[in-house]
N, C-alpha and C positions, 0 to 999 in steps of 0.2 A: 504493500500500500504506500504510492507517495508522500513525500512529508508535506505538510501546510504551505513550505517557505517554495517547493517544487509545485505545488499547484497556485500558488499566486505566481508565480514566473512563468509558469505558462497560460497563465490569463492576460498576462502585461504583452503580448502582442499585438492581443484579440483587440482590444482597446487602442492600440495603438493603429490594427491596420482599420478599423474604423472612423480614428481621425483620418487616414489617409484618403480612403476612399470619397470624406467627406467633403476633400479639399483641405485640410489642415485644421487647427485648433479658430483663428478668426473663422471661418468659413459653419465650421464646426457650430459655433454658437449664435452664427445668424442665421444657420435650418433650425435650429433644434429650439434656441433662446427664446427668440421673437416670438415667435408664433405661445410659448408658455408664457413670458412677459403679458402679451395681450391677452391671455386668458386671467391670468392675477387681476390686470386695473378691471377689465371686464367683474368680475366678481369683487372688487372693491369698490368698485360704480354702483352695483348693486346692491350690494351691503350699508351702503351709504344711502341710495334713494328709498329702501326698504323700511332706514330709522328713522327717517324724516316724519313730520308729521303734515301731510301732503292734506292740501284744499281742491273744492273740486274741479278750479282751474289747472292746477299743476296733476292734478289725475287723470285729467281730461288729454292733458299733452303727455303723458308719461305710461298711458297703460299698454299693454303690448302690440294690440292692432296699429295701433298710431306709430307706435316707435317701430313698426316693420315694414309697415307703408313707406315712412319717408327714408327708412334705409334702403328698401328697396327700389323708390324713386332716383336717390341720391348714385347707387352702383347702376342703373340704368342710364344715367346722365353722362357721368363718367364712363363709363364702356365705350355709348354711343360717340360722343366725341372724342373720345382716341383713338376708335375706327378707322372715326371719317378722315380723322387726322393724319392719320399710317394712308389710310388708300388717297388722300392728294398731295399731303407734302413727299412722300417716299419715291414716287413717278417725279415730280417736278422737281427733286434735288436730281434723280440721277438725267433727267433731262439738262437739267443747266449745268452737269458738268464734260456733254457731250463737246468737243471741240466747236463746234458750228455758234453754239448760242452759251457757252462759257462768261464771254463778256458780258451776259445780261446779268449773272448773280448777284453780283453786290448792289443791284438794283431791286431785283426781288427781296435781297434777306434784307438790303433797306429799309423797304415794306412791309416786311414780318415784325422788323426791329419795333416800328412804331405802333405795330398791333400789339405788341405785349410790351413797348412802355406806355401805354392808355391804361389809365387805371381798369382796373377789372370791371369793377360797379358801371363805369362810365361807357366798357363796350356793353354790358347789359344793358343799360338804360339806353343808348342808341340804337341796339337791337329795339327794344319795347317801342319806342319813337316808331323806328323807321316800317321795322314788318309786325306789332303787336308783341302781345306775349302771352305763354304759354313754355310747352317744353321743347318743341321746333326752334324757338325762336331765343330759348337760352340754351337750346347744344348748339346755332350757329355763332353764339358769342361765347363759349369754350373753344370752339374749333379757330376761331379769328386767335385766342389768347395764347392756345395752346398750341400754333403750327411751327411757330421758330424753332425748338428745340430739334423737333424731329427733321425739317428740312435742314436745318444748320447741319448739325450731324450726319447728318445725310450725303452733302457735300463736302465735309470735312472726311468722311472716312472713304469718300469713293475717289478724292482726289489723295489721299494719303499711300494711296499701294504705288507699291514699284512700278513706277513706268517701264523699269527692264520685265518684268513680269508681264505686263500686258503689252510689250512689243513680243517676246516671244512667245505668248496666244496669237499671237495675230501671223509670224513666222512660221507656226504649226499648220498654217492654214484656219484656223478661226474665225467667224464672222464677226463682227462687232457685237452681235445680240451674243453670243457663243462666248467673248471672252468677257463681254458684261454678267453673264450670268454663271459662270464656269470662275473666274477670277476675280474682278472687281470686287461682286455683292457678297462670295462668301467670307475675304478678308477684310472688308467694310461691318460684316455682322455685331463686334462690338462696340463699335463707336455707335454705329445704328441704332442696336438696342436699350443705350445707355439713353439716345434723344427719347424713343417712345418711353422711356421708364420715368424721366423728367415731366413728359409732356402726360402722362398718364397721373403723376402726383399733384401735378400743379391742377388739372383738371379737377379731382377730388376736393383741393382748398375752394378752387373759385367756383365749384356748383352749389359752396353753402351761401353761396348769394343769390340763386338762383332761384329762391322762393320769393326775393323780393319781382319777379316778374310772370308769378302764379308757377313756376314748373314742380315745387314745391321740394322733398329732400332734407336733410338732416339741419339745413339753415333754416327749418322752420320753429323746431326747438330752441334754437339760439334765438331768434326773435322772441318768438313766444318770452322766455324767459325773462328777454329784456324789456321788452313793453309793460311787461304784467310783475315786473321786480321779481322773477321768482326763480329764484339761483339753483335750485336740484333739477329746473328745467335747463336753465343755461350750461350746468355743468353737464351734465346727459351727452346734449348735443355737441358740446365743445369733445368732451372726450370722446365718444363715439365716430364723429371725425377724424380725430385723430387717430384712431386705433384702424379706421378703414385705411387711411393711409398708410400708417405702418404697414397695416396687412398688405395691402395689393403692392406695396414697395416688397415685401418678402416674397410674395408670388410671382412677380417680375424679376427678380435675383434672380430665383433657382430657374424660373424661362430661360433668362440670359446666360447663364451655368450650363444650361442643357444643349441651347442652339449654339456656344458659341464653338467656333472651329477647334480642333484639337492643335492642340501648341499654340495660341493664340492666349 
């Protein structure tokens, strides 16, 4: 029978090749950590709105129908405008960085630049102005807020690969669509993914404003809150937000873990 100190010795591998497989100990404790972190404030949120001594306006905002509605309103917001976002900026970066219309970029990201230095509230209320409001009309003022990162990225990583790399695509015989798609996009993948991970966070912050234009979402508990002075509403909302963030940033990680090229 092995001794004690021989069976913890050969447990110290097991452990070991798990952090490896993991990606290493950081890696390690942002699959494993996060996702147990947000379950703790999630149950300290709880614990906390449960001792409260809640009136029938703060119960009216805080019962479960309500708080899953506007969560589910809020990840439907965000989704759809990081969609849209990926299927228009992700074509028109690798279009402008085709040789022919290259010189138009820093015209376009220009134009991007000044869609997301517009205050956030301010492309919403121009939306509600210009086409009304509803939830059309606050995913088209996330997607205006939210296209820089992904297009910027876009063109920074598709112009970053070795031009000797894609002259010898082209020396193999490769089309242009052949060496875009065979070379550029797949050593472009984590610059790329890093803009949709930005453009997908910052979308999550600015859909909590997006009840100010009826689409309705986790910023309706944060108003509620504020109008009605009633702080286990305002807290709710605020940390609930945040925890979506965090989450869909940890589900984006391991995306980007997953797709991105090996040795990259």
């Amino acid at each position: 029978m092995p001794a004690f100190g021989a069976r913890t010795r050969e447990a110290a591998p097991n452990a070991d090749e798990l952090l490896t497989e993991l990606g290493g100990p950081s890696r390690f404790w942002r699959r494993l950590g996060t996702p147990a972190l947000l379950a703790a404030v999630c149950l300290a949120l709880y614990l906390y709105v449960r001792n409260q001594d809640l009136d029938r306006i703060s119960q009216a905002s805080l019962n479960a129908d309500t708080i899953r509605e506007k969560l589910i309103e809020h990840v439907e917001l965000t989704f759809v405008s990081t969609v849209i976002v990926v299927l228009l900026a992700v074509p028109l970066g690798v279009v402008l960085t085709r040789p022919a219309v290259r010189r138009f970029s820093p015209v376009v990201l220009a134009v991007a630049n000044i869609g997301q230095a517009t205050p956030s509230i301010g492309v919403l209320v121009l939306m509600a102005i210009t086409v009304g409001i509803g939830f059309d009309q606050a995913v088209y003022a996330l997607v205006i807020y939210a296209a820089l990162p992904v297009l910027r990225n876009t063109i920074v990583g598709l112009n970053q690969v070795d031009r000797m790399l894609v002259e010898s695509g082209r020396g193999m015989g490769l089309s242009g669509w052949q060496v875009l798609r065979r070379v550029e996009l797949p050593l472009s993948v984590p610059v790329l993914l890093a803009g949709i991970r930005t453009a997908l966070i910052i979308n999550v912050g600015t859909a909590t404003l997006a009840t100010f234009v009826g689409a309705g979402g986790l910023g309706f508990l944060i108003d509620q809150g504020i109008r009605f002075d009633r702080m286990p509403v305002l807290i709710t909302g605020s940390v609930l937000t945040a925890v979506l963030a965090l989450l869909l940033d940890w589900v984006a990680g391991i995306v980007e873990d997953a797709l991105r090229p090996k040795g990259l």
